[in-house]
C-alpha positions as CSV (number, residue, x, y, z in Angstrom):
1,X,87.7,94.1,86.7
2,X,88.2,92.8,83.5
3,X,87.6,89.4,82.4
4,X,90.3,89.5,80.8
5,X,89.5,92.5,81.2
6,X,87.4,90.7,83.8
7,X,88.7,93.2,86.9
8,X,90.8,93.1,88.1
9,X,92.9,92.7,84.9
10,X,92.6,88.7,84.2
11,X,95.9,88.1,82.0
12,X,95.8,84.5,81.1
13,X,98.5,82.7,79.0
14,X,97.0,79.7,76.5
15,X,98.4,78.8,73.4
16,X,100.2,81.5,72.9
17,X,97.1,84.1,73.6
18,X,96.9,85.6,77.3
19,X,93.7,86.8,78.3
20,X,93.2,89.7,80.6
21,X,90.5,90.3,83.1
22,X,91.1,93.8,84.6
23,X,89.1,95.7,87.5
24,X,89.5,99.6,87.0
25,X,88.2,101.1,90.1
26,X,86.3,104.4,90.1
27,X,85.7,107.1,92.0
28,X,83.9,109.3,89.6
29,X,83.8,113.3,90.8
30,X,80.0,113.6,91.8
31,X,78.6,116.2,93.5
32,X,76.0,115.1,96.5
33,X,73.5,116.0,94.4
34,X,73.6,113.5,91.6
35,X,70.8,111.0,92.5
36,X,73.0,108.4,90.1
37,X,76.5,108.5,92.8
38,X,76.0,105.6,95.0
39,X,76.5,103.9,91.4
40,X,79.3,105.3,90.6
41,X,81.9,104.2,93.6
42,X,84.9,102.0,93.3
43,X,84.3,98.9,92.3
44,X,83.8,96.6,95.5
45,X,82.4,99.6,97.2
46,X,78.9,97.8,96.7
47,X,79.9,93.9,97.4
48,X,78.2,93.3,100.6
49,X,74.8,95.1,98.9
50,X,75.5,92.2,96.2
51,X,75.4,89.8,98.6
52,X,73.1,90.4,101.6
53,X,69.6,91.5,102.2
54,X,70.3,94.1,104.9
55,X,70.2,97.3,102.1
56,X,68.9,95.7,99.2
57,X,66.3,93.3,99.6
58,X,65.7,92.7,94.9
59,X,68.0,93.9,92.5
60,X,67.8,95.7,88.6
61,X,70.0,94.1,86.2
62,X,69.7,96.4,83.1
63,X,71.0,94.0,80.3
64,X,72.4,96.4,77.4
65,X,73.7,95.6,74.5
66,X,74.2,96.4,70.9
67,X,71.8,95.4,68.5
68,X,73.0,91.7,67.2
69,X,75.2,91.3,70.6
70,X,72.5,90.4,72.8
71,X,73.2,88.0,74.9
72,X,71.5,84.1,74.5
73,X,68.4,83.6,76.7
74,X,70.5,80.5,77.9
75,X,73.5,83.3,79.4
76,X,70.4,84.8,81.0
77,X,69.0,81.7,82.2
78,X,72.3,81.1,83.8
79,X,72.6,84.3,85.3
80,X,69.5,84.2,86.5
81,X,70.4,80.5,88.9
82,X,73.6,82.1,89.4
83,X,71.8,85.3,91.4
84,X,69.5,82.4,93.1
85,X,72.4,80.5,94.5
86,X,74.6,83.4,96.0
87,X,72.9,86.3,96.4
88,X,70.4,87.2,99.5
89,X,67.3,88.6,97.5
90,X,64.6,87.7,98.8
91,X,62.1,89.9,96.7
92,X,64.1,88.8,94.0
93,X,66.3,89.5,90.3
94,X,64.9,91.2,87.6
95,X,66.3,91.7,84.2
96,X,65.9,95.2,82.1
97,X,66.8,95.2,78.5
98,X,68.2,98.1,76.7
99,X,69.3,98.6,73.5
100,X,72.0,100.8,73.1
101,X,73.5,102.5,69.8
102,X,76.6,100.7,67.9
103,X,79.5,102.6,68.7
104,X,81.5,103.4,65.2
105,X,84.8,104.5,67.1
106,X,86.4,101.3,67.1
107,X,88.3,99.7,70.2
108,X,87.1,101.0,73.4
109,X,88.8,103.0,76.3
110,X,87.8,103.4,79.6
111,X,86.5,107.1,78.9
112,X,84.7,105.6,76.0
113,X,82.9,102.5,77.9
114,X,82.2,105.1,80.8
115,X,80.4,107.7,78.6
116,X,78.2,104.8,77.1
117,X,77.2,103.7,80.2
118,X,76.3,107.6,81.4
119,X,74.5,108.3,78.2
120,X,72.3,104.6,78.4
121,X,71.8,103.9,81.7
122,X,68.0,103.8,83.0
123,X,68.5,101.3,86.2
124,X,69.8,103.0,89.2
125,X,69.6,102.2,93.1
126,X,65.8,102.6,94.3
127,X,64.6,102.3,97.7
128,X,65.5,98.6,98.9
129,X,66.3,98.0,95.0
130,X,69.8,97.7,93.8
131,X,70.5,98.6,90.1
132,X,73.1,96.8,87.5
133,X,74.5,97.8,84.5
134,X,75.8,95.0,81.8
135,X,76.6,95.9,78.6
136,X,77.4,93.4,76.1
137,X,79.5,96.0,73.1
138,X,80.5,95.3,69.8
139,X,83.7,96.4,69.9
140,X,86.9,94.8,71.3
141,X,88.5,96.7,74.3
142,X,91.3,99.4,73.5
143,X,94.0,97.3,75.5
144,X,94.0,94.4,73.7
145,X,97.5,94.6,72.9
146,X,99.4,91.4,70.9
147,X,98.3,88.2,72.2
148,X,96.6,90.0,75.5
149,X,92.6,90.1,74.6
150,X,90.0,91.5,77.5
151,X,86.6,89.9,77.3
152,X,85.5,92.0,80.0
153,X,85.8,94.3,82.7
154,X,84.3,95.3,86.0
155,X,85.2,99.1,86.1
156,X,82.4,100.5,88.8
157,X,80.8,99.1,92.2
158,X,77.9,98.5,89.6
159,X,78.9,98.0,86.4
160,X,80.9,95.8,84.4
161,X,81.1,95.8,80.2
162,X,81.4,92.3,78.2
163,X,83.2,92.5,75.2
164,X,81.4,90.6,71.9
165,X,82.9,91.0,69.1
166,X,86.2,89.1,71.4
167,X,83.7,86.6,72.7
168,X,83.0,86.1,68.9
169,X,86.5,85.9,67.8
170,X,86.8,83.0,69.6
171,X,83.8,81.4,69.3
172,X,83.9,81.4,65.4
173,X,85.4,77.8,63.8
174,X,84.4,74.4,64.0
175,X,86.5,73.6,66.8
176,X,85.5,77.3,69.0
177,X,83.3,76.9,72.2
178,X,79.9,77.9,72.2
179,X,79.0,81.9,72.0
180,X,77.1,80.8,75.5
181,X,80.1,79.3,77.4
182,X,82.4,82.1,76.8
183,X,79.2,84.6,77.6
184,X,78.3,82.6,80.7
185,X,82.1,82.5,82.2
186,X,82.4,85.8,81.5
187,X,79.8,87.6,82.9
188,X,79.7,85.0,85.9
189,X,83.3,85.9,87.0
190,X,82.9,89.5,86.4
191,X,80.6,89.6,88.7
192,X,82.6,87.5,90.9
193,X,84.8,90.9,91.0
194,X,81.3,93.3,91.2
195,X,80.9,90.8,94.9
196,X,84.2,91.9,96.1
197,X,86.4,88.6,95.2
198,X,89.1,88.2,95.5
199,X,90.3,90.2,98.6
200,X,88.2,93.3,96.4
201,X,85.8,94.6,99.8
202,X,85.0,91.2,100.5
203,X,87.8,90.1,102.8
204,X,89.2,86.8,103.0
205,X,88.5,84.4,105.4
206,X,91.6,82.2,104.4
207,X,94.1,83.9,102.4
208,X,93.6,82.8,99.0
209,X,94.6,85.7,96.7
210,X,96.9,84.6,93.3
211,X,100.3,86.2,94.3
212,X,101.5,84.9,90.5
213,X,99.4,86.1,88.2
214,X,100.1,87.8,85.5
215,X,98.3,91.2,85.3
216,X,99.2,94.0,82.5
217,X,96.1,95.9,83.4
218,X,98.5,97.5,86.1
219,X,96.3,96.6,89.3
220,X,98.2,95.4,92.4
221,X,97.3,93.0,93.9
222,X,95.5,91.4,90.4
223,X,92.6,90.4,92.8
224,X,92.0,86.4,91.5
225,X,91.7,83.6,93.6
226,X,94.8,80.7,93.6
227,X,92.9,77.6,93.5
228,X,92.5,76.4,89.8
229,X,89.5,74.8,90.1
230,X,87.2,78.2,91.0
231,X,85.5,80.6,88.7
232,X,87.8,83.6,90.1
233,X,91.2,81.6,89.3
234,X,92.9,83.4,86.7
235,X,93.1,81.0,83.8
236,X,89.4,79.8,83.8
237,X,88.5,82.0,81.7
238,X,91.2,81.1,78.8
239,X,89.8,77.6,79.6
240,X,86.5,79.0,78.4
241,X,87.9,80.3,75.0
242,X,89.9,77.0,73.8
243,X,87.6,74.0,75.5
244,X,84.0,72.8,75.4
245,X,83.7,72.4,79.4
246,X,81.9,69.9,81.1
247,X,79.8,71.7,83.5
248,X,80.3,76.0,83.8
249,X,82.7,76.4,86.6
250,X,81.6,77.6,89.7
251,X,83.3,79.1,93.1
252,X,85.9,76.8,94.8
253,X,85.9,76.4,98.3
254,X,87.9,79.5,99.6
255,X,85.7,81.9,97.4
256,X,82.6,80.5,98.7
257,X,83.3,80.4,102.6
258,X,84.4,84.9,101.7
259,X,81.0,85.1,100.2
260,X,78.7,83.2,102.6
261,X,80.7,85.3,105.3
262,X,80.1,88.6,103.6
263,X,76.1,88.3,103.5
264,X,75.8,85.4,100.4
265,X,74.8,82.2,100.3
């Protein structure tokens, strides 16, 4: 998903900018032999491992980024109390950082974001360990298109790509929110998408999925959740861009019960 490219495509109208979160799903051709495949399903696929302890009692995320794009140890603070209140880990969250080359090709595709990921990635499913990828580029995302900017995008059961140079766009100025805010909503409701919300291998509880939405990343149903006070509604995240919030948001009501029913806290 993409926040905006947060996937599922988030499109989010604001001042005359929408923002896009997307979810491209993948089913990369694997053989049976490629000890990397049960990371490279459709995203979803792996919600339930997210959230319970019945596969995956710890999990590996393997923070990459390009140098001067990493992200603030307050994002990975965040993160880090995010995992703690929704996820079932008992033998707990580890980061792993990488450092991966700047990319000189300009706006990224999917093909493009997918070959990083294949050429960089260390941190796969081990044993009772489940492994992340989060790369935090410096490059905008190839479907920005007018006023329709994606600050990121869940794209595999595992792995989901953060835009910077966006998040920097909009954090530049007197008057911009802090790099942190738009790092921490961003990520957080990404991988709102990587636990299978909304209605994305996590089913609903109470039917909550936005019918409204705007979403020109082409995904039907755009996956986000209808209540405007959650993390996975579809405008939060333009919220993030134009407002200093007070307090990050957090999963509303109908979000939380799909989660807690799926294996999370």
């Amino acid at each position: 998903m993409t926040l905006n490219k947060i996937t599922p495509y988030l499109t989010i109208l604001f001042t005359s900018l929408i923002f896009s979160c997307s979810s491209d799903n993948d089913s990369a051709a694997t053989t049976t032999t490629d000890p990397t495949l049960a990371n490279k399903k459709a995203l979803g696929a792996s919600a339930r491992d997210f959230l319970s302890a019945e596969q995956f009692t710890s999990m590996n995320v393997e923070i990459a980024y390009v140098e001067g794009f990493r992200p603030s140890n307050t994002t990975l603070s965040n993160l880090r109390n995010f995992f703690s209140q929704r996820l079932n880990k008992p033998d707990g969250v580890i980061f792993t950082e990488t450092v991966v080359p700047a990319s000189t090709v300009g706006a990224l595709n999917r093909d493009e974001y997918t070959k990083i990921e294949e050429d960089n990635r260390t941190v796969f499913n081990v044993g009772d360990e489940l492994g992340v990828w989060v790369f935090f580029t410096n490059e905008n995302s190839e479907s920005d298109e007018g006023n329709s900017r994606i600050l990121g995008t869940a794209y595999r059961n595992t792995s989901c790509i953060i835009f910077g140079e966006t998040l920097r766009d909009f954090s530049r100025g007197i008057t911009g929110p802090s790099l942190t805010q738009l790092e921490t909503v961003t990520t957080e409701h990404e991988f709102g998408h990587l636990f299978g919300l909304v209605n994305l291998g996590t089913p609903m509880v109470r039917d909550h999925e936005d019918e409204t939405a705007d979403d020109d990343g082409g995904e039907t149903p755009n996956k986000h959740c209808n209540q405007d006070n959650c993390l996975m509604y579809f405008q939060t995240v333009a919220e993030a861009t134009s407002t200093t919030m007070n307090g990050l948001p957090t999963f509303g009501e109908f979000c939380l019960e799909d989660l807690r029913a799926n294996g999370g806290k």
